[in-house]
FIMARLUM-501218 format. One line per field, with one value per residue (C-alpha): residue number from 1; residue in one letter; x, y, z. Coordinates in Angstrom, 3 decimals, padded with zeros to 6 digits. Last residue first. Example, Ala and Ser with C-alpha at 12.3 -4.5 7.8 and 13.67 -1.06 7.14 Angstrom:
<pts>
resi = [2/1]
resn = [s/a]
east = [013.670/012.300]
north = [-001.060/-004.500]
up = [007.140/007.800]
</pts>
This chain:
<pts>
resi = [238/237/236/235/234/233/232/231/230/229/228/227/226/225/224/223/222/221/220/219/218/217/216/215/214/213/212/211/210/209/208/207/206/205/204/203/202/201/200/199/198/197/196/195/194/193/192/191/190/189/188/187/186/185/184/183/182/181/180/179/178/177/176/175/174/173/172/171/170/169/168/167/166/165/164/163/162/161/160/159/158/157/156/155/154/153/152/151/150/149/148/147/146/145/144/143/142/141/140/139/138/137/136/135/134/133/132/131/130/129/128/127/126/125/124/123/122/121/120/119/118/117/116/115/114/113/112/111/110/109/108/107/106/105/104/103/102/101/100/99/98/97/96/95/94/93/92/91/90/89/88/87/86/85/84/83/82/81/80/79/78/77/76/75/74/73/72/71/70/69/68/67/66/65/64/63/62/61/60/59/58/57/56/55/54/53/52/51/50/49/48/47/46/45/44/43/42/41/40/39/38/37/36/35/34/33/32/31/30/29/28/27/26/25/24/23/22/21/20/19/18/17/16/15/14/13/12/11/10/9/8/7/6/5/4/3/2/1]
resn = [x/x/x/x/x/x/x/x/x/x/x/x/x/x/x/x/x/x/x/x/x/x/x/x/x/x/x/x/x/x/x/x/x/x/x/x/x/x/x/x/x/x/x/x/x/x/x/x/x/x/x/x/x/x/x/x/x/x/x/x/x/x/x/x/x/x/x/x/x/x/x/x/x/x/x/x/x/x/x/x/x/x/x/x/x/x/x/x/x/x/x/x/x/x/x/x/x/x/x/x/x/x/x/x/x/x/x/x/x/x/x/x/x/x/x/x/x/x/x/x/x/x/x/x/x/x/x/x/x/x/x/x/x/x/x/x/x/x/x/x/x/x/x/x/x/x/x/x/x/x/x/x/x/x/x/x/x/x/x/x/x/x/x/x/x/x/x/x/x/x/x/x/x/x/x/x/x/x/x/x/x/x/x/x/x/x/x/x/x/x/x/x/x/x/x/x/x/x/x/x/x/x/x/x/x/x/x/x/x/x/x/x/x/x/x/x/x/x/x/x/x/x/x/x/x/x/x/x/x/x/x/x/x/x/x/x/x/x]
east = [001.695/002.906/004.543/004.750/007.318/006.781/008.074/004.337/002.488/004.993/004.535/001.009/000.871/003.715/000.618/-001.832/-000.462/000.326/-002.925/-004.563/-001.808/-002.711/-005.713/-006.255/-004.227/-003.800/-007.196/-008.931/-006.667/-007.213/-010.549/-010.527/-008.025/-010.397/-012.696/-010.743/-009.560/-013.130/-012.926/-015.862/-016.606/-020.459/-022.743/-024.156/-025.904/-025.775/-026.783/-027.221/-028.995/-028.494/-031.207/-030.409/-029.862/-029.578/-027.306/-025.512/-025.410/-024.149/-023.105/-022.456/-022.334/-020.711/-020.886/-019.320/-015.418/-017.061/-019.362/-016.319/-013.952/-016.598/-017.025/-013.623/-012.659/-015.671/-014.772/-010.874/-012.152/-014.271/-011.842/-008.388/-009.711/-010.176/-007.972/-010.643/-008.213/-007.143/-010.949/-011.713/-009.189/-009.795/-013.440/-013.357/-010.854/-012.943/-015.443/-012.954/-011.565/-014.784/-016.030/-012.676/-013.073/-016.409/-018.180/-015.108/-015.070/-018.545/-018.552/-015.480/-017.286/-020.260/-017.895/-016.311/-019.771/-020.966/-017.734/-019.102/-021.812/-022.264/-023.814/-025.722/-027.060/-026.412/-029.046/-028.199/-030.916/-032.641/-029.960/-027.195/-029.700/-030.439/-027.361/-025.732/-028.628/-028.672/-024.665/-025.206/-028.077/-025.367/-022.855/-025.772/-026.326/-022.552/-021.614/-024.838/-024.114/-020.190/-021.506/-023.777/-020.641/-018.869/-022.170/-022.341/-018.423/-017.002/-019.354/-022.479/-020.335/-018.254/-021.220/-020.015/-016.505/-018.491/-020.407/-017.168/-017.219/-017.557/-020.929/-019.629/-017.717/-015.374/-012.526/-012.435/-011.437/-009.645/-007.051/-006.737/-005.646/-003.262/-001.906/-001.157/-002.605/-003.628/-002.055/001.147/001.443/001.265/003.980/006.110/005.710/005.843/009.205/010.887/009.572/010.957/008.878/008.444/004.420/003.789/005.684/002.978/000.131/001.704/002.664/-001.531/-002.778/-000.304/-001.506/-005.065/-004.660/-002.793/-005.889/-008.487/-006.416/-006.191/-009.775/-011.481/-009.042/-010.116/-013.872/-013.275/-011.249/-014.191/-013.375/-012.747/-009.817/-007.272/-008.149/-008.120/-004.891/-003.635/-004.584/-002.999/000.628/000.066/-000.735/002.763/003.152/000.000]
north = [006.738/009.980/011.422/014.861/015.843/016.044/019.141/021.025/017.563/017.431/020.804/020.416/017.195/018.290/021.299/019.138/016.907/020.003/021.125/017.967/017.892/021.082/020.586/017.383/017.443/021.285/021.929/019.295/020.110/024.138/024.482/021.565/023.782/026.473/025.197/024.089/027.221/028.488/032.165/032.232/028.845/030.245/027.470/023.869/021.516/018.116/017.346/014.106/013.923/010.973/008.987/009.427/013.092/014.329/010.530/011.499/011.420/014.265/013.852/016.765/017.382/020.405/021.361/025.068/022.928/020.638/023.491/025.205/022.191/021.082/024.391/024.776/021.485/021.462/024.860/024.065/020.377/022.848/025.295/022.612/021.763/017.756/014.889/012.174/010.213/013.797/014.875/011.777/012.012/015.713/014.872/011.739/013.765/016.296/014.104/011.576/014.473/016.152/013.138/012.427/015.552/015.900/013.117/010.823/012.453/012.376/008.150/008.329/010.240/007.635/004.800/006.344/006.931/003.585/001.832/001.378/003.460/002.770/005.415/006.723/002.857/000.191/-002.035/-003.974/-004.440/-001.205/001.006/-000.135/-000.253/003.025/004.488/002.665/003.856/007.511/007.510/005.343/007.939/010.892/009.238/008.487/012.253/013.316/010.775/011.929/015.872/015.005/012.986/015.870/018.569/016.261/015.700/019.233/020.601/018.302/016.104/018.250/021.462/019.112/018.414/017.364/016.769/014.108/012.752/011.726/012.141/009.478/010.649/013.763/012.321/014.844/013.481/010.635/012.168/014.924/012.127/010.005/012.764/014.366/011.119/010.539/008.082/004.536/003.424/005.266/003.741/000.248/001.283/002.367/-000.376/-002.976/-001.450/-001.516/-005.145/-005.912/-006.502/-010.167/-009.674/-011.514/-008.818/-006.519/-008.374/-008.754/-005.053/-004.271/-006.965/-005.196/-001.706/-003.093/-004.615/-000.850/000.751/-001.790/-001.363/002.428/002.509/000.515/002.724/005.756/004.900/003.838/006.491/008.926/011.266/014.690/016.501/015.857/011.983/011.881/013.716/011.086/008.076/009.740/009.893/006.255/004.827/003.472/002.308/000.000]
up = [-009.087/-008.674/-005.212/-004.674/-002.138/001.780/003.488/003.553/004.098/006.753/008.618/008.161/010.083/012.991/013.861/013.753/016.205/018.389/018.452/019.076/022.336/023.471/023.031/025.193/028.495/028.551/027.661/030.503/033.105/032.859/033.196/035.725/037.203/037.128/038.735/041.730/041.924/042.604/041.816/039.368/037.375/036.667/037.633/036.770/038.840/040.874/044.277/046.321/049.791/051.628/053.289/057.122/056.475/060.080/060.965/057.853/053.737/051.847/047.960/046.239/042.335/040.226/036.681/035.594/034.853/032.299/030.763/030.190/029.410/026.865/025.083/024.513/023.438/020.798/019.706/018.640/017.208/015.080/014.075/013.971/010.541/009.796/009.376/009.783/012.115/013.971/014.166/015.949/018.454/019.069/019.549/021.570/024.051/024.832/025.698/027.495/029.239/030.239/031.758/034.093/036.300/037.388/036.681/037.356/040.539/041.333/040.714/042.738/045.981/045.431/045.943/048.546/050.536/050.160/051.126/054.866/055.482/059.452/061.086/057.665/057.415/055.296/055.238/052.420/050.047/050.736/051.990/049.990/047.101/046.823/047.733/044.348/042.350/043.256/042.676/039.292/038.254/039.264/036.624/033.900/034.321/033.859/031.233/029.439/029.735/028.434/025.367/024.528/024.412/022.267/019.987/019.617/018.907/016.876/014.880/014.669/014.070/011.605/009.643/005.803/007.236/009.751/007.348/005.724/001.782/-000.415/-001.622/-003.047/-006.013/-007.337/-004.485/-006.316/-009.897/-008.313/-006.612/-009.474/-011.395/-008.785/-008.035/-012.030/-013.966/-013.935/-016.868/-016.833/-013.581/-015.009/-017.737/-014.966/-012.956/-016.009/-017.080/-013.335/-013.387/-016.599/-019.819/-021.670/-021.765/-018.654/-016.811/-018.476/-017.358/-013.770/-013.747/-014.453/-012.210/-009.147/-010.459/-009.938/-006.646/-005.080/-006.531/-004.705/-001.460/-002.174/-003.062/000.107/002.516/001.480/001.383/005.196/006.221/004.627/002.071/003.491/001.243/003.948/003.857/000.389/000.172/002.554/000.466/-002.246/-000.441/000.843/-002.810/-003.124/-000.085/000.000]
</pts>
């Protein structure tokens, strides 16, 4: 598939979906191999029946406008890359957090019901519920922002939407909090979850922070070492 690399990468860059890309290079890389084997069987060398088998299928830039011209090979996600970077990010990070307060209501729940734990005596209860909020809290926003920069990097897309995404996941990430209180004066536990403004609370703010640091920076840097070696890279024709 070497020899089809440099194309398969323009496809990518140019919004044709990995899967699409990888279907035609593997189907491009059999013909050229049926095309050097008819020539070798016609008394030619194998340097001769490569170049005579590239002739054949044209150059990279000719293949490359000719699949790139057809629409319906493009990503979905290059089509929509609001919906793909920046919504459904921001919608993965509200589920984690809901189904993450649903597991803390649930795991109370049955402590008390099935196994009589008690406010006095709440054994790993409160822990558990203390790492379900801290996944919520700290972990969610991550994996959201994460999802998108990852998936932008495979599709090769624009740093803009990825860049939005990010941004609006670490805010909203950083504004959500959650409480868990359960004692002898609230023998049933009380749990709370919201959203507010970040303010002065540092530990806001370095969820801010964590969740840009650990996942833009990183996308942008990637991006940044792409460009500068599709820039360096010469032309290769098939």
């Amino acid at each position: 598939m070497k020899r089809f690399a440099g194309l398969g990468e323009r496809l990518l860059q140019a919004g044709v979906a990995p899967r699409q890309v990888a279907r035609l290079v593997s189907e491009l890389q059999a013909h050229f191999d049926d095309l050097v084997a008819e020539a070798r069987a016609s008394g030619l060398s194998q340097a001769e029946s490569e170049s005579q088998a590239a002739n054949r299928l044209g150059s990279e830039e000719v293949l490359a406008a000719r699949i790139i011209a057809q629409p319906e090979l493009r990503s979905w996600a290059r089509q929509w890359p609001w919906l793909a970077f920046a919504l459904l990010p921001l919608l993965l990070l509200v589920v984690q957090f809901v189904l993450s307060m649903a597991a803390s209501v649930g795991v109370v729940s049955f402590s008390i019901r099935v196994l009589g734990v008690t406010a006095l005596h709440p054994g790993s209860v409160r822990w558990i519920c203390e790492a379900i909020q801290t996944y919520a809290l700290w972990v969610a926003p991550l994996i959201a922002a994460g999802a998108a920069c990852l998936f932008a990097a495979r599709l090769r897309a624009p740093v803009f939407w990825p860049l939005v995404g990010s941004l609006l996941v670490a805010l909203v990430g950083a504004m959500t909090n959650a409480g868990f209180d359960w004692s002898p004066t609230v023998p049933r536990g009380v749990l709370s979850g919201g959203i507010g403004f970040p303010g002065k609370d540092p530990a806001m703010r370095l969820r801010l922070t964590l969740t840009l640091v650990t996942i833009l920076a990183p996308f942008l840097w990637f991006k940044y070492l792409k460009r500068t070696a599709n820039r360096t890279s010469p032309p290769h024709n098939t």
